[in-house]
C-alpha positions in Angstrom: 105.2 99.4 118.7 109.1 99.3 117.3 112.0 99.9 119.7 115.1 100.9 118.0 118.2 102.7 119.0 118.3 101.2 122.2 120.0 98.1 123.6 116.7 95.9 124.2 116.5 96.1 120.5 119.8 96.3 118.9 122.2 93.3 118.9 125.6 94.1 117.0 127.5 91.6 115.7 130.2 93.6 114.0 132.4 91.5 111.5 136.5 91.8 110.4 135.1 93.8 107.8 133.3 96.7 109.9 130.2 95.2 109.1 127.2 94.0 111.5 123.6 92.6 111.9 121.4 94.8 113.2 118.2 93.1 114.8 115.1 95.5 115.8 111.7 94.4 116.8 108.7 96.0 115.8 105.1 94.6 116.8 103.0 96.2 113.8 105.0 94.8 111.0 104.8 92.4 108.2 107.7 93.2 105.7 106.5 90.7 103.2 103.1 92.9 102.6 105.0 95.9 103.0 107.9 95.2 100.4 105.6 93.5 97.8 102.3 95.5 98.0 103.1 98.0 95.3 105.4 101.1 97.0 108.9 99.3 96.3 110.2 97.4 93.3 113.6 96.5 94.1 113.1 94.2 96.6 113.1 89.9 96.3 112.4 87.1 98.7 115.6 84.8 98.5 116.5 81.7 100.8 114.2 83.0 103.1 115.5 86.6 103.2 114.5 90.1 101.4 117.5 91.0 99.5 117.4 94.9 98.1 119.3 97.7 97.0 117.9 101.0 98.3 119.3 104.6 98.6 122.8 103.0 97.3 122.7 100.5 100.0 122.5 96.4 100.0 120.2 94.5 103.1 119.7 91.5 103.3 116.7 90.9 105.8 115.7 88.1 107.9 112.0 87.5 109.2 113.1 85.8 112.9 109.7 85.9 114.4 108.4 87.0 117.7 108.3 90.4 115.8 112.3 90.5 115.7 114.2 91.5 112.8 117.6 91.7 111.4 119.5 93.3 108.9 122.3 91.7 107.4 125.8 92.9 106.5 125.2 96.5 106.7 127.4 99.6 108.3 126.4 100.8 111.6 126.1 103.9 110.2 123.4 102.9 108.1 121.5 102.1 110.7 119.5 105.1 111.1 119.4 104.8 107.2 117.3 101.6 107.6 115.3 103.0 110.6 113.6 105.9 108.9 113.1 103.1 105.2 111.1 101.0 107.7 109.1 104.2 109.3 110.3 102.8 112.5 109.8 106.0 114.4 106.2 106.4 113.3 103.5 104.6 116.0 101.1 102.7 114.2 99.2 101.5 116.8 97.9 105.1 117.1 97.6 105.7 114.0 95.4 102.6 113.5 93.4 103.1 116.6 92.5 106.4 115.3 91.6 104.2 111.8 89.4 102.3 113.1 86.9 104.8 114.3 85.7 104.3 111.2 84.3 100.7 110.5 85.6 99.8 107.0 89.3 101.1 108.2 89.1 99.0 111.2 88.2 96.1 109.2 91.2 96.7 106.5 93.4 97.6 109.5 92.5 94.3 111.4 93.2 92.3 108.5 96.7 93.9 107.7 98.1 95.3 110.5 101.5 95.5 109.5 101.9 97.6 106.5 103.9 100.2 106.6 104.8 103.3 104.3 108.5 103.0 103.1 110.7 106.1 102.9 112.3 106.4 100.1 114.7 107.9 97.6 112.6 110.8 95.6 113.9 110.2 92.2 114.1 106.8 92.3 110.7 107.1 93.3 109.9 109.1 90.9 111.2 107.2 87.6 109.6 103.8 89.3 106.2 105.6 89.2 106.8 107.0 85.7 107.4 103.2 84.7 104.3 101.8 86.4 102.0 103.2 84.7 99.5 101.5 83.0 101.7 98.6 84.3 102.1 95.2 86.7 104.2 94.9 89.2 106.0 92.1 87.1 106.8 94.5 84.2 107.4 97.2 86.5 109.9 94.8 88.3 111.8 94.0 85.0 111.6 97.8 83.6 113.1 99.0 87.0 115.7 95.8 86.6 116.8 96.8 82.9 117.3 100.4 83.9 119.7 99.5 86.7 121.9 97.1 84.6 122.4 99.6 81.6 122.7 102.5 83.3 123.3 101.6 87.1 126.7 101.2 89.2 127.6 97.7 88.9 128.7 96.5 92.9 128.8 92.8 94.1 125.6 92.6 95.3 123.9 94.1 91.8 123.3 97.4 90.5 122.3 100.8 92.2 119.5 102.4 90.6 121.1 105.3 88.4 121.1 108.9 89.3 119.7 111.3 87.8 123.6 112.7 86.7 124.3 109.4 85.1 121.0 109.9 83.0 121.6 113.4 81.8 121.6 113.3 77.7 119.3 109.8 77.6 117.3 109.9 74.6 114.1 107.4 74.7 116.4 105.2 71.4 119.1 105.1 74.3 116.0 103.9 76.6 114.6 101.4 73.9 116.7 98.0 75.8 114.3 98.8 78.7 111.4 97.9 76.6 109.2 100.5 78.5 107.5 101.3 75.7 105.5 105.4 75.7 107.3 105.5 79.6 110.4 105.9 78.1 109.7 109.5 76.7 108.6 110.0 80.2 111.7 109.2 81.6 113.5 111.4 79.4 111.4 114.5 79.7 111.9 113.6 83.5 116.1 113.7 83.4 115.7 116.9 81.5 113.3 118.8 83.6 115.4 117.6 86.6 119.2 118.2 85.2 117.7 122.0 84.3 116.2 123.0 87.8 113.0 123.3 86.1 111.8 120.9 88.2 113.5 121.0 91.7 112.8 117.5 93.9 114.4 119.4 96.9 112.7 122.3 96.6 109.5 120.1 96.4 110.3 119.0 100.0 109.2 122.0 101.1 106.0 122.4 99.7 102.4 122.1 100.6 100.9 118.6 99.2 99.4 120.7 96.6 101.8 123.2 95.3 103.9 119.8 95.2 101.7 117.6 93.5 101.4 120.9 90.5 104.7 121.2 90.7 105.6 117.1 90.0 103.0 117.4 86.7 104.8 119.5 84.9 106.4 116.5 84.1 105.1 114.8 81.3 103.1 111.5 82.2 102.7 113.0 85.6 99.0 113.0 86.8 97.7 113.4 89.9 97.8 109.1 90.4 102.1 109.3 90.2 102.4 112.5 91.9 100.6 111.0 94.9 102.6 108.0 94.7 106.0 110.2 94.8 104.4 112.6 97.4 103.8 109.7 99.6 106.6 107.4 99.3 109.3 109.7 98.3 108.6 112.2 100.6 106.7 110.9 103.6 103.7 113.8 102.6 101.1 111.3 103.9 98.1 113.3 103.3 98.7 112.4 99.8 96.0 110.0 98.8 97.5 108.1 95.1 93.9 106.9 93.7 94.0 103.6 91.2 91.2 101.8 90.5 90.7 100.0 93.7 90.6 103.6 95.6 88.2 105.0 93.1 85.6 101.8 93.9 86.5 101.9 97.3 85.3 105.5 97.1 82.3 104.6 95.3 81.0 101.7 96.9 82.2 102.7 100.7 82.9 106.4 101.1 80.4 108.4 98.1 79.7 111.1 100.7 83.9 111.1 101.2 86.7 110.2 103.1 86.1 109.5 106.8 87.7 112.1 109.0 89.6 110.0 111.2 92.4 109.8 108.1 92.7 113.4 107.8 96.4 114.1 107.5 96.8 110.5 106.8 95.2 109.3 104.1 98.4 108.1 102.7 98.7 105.5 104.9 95.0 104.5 105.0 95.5 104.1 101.8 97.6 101.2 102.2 95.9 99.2 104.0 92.5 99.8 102.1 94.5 99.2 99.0 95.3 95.6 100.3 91.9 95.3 102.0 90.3 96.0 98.2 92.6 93.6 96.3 92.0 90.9 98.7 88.4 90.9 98.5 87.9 91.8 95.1 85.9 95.5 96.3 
């Protein structure tokens, strides 16, 4: 369970410069799987915090225990901002009870109970998905790095991931110090589609997961696999189900006759945790 926007679980400490800690607690959380399991790319485990830029905003965030934690430096404005990143509205618990009428989701869930799915930006996500594949997360992370610095806002704490107006005109030569390789042509067919309205992320919003997932592979080097991924983390549409290789052998060697239908509506978010569940024991 989380409890936010109440005063059990919010503790402002609000500084000269109109800045302030805000602390939440959340049972059914474990920000280190959920940061660095694949959704989000911009994120980095420093001095014991996770330091990130995301949707043009800076957090530093601090792992206090006892299910307590606090977000560093940031407007209280931002604070609903942060709440819907984190999917701090959305009640696990019954969404993994409901899991674990199935028995291989109530063994992934058991084992990784705290993973949640991020909210994110929809073009960032986009272009981050474009760039991973065919990819590891270390590339991914340095692509994703280079593309801020060259064509990012510069602030104190780093570089905001460009929008898509500051990419308009990009050619993939202009792309080439990303070293991202066939992506890059990606990425520009990507800006152009966008800039156009051929493509329209907000009307996307409003789509069916289908029409939506068509509608994102018009895009070159957008399959089914990215569209999910954007689908999911970009717009919350958590009956998309992104397969990789680990979901496609999950679905083999567990599920041939399909998906259990205690996940309906929310495969997304199975996902994750069977995603984990396969890497970790090699399914």
């Amino acid at each position: 369970a989380c409890l936010v926007g109440s005063e059990m679980c919010i503790r402002d400490r609000i500084t000269a410069d109109d800045y302030m800690d805000y602390t939440f607690t959340c049972e059914r959380f474990d920000i280190r799987r959920t940061l660095f399991c694949g959704q989000a790319f911009r994120w980095k485990e420093l001095d014991g915090r996770f330091c990130g830029i995301a949707g043009g905003r800076y957090a530093e965030i601090s792992d206090n225990g006892d299910s307590t934690y606090t977000v560093h430096g940031i407007e209280k404005s931002d604070i609903s901002y942060w709440q819907s990143y984190f999917d701090l509205d959305t009640d696990y618990d019954a969404l993994i009870k409901q899991f674990s009428e199935d028995e291989h989701m109530k063994l992934a869930c058991k084992e990784n109970p705290g993973i949640r799915v991020l909210r994110q930006e929809p073009f960032e996500t986009l272009i981050s998905f474009i760039i991973s594949q065919n990819n590891n997360i270390k590339r991914i992370t340095g692509i994703i790095d280079r593309l801020c610095e060259n064509f990012g806002e510069k602030t104190d704490k780093g570089y905001m991931f460009p929008t898509l107006e500051k990419l308009v005109g990009v050619t993939a030569e202009d792309l080439a110090p990303l070293r991202a390789g066939f992506r890059a042509r990606y990425i520009v067919d990507a800006v152009e589609k966008l800039s156009s309205g051929e493509v329209s992320l907000d009307g996307i919003k409003a789509m069916d997961t289908a029409a939506a997932r068509e509608e994102l592979k018009r895009i070159k080097g957008v399959g089914d696999k990215v569209a999910d991924c954007v689908l999911l983390f970009g717009y919350h549409k958590t009956d998309a189900f992104p397969r990789d290789v680990w979901i496609k052998r999950i679905e083999q060697k567990l599920y041939p006759d399909g998906l259990p239908e205690c996940i309906k509506g929310n495969e997304g978010i199975a996902q994750q945790f069977l995603f984990d569940y396969a890497r970790t024991h090699e399914i």
